[in-house]
C-alpha distance (Angstrom), angle and dihedral (degrees) to the residues before:
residue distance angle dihedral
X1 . . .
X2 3.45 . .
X3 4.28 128.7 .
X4 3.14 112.2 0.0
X5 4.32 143.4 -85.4
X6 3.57 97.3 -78.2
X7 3.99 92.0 43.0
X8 3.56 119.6 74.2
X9 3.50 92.5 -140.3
X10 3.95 152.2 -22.7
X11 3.71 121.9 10.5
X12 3.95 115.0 -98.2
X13 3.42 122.3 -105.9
X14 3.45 119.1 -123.8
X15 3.89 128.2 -107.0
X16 4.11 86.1 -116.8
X17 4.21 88.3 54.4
X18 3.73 96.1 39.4
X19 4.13 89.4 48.9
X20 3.91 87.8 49.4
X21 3.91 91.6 50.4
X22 3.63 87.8 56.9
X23 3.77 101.4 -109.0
X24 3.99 99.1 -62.7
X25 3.80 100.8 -153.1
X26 3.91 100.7 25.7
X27 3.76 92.2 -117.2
X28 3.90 112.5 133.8
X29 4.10 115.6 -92.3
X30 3.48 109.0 -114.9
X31 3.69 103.7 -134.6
X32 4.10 118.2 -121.3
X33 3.82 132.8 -116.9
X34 3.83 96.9 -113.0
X35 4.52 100.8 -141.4
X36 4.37 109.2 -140.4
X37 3.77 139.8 -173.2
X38 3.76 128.3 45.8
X39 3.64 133.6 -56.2
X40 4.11 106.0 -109.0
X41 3.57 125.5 -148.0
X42 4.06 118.8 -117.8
X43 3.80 102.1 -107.5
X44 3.63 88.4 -135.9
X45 3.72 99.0 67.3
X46 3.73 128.2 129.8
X47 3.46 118.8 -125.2
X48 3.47 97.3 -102.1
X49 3.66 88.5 49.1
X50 3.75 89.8 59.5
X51 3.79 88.7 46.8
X52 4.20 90.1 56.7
X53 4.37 88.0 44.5
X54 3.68 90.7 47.6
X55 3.67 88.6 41.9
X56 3.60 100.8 47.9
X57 4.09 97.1 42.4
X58 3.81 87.6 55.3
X59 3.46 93.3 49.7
X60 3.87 97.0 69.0
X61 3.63 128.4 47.3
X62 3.74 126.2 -69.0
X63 3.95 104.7 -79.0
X64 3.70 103.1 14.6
X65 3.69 103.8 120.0
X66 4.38 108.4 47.1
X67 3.85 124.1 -161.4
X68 4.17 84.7 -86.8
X69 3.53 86.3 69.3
X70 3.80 108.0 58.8
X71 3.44 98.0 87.0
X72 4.04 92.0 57.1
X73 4.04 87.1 42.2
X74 3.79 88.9 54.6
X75 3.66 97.0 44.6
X76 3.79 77.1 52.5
X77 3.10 103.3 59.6
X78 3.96 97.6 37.8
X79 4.24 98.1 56.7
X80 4.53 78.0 42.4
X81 3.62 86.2 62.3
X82 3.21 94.1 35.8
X83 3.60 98.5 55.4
X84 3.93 90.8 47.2
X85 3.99 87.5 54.4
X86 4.24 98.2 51.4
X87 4.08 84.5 41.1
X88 3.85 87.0 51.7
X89 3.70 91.9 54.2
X90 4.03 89.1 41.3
X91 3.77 86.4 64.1
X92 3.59 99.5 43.6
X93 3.93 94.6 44.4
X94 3.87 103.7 26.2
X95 4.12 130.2 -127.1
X96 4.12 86.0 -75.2
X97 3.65 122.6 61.9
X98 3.97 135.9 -167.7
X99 4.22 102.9 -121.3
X100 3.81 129.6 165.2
X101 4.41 96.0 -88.6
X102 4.23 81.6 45.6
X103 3.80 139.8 -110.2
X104 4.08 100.4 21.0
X105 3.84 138.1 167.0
X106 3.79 113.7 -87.5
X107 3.62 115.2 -102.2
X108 3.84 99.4 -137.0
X109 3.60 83.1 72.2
X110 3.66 96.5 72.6
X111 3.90 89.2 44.9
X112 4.38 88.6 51.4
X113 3.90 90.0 49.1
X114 4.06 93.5 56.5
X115 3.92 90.8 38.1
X116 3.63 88.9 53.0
X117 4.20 94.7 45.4
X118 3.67 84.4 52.6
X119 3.58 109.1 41.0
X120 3.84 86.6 51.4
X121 4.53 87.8 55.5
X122 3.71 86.7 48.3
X123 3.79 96.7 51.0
X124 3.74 95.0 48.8
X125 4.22 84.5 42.6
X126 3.55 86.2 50.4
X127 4.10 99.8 37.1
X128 4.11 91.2 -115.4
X129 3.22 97.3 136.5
X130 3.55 131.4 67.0
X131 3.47 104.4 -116.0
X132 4.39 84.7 42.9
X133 4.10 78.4 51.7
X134 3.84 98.7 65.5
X135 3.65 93.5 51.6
X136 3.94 85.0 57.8
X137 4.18 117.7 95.8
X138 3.36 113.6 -166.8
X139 4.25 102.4 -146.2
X140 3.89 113.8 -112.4
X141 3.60 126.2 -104.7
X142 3.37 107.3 -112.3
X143 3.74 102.7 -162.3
X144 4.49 82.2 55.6
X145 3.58 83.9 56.4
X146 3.89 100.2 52.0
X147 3.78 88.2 44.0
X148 3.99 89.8 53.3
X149 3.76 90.7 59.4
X150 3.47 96.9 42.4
X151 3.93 90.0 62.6
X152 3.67 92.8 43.5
C-alpha cells in the first residue's frame, strides 16, 4: 500500500531525491525544512523503556533520528513494550480464555494486533525497517570529499 491513510496516494519524494532525478517535470523544487538537535528521552520512562530508546538510537547511524522525532521514537517504544507485555500474557494464558459466556478468545490478542499495525507505520516513519532503510541517505562528509579530489 503505498503513502499513507491521510494521503491519497504515494509518499512524496523528498527535495534531496527529486534534485538527484534531475527535476522530472521542470517545476521548481521546493526546498525542505531541514529537523536538528537530538532526540530526548521522556523523563518518565521505565527502565526498560530507556533500555529500548538507548537501544534503538544506537542502532542507526549517528544523527538519524532529530529532536522532531522523539515523539514518534517514544510512541515507538511504548506500543514495543506494549506488544511484549499482551504477548507475555498470551504465553502464560494461551490464545483461548475461560470468561463469564464460556471458552472465549484472549483479549491480549486484540491489544498485539494494533501494536503490531503500528509498530510496523512507525518503523517505515522512522526508516526501521529495511525497505524504510533504502529510502534513508546518510549526508556526505564533506571534508572526505575535499580529500578525494585532492588525491585525484
Amino acid at each position: 500500500m503505498a503513502g499513507n491513510m491521510n494521503s491519497g496516494g504515494r509518499n512524496r519524494k523528498s527535495a534531496k531525491i527529486k534534485v538527484i532525478e534531475g527535476g522530472r517535470g521542470h517545476r521548481r523544487i521546493e526546498p525542505e525544512i531541514e529537523a536538528t538537535g537530538a532526540p530526548k528521552m521522556p523523563d518518565y520512562f521505565s527502565r526498560d523503556q530507556q533500555s529500548l530508546w538507548n537501544d534503538l538510537i544506537a542502532s542507526m547511524p549517528v544523527g538519524t533520528f532529530k529532536a522532531a522525532d522523539s515523539a514518534l521514537l517514544e510512541m515507538f517504544v511504548i506500543v514495543s513494550l506494549r506488544l511484549r507485555e499482551a504477548e507475555m500474557i498470551v504465553a502464560d494464558s494461551g490464545l483461548l480464555i475461560a470468561g463469564a459466556q464460556g471458552i472465549t478468545r484472549n483479549p491480549a490478542l486484540m491489544i498485539i494486533t494494533a501494536a503490531e499495525k503500528q509498530i510496523v507505520s512507525l518503523s517505515d516513519r522512522l526508516g526501521l525497517s529495511p525497505a524504510a532503510r533504502t529510502r534513508l541517505h546518510v549526508g556526505k562528509d564533506e571534508d572526505a570529499d575535499e580529500m578525494a579530489w585532492l588525491m585525484n
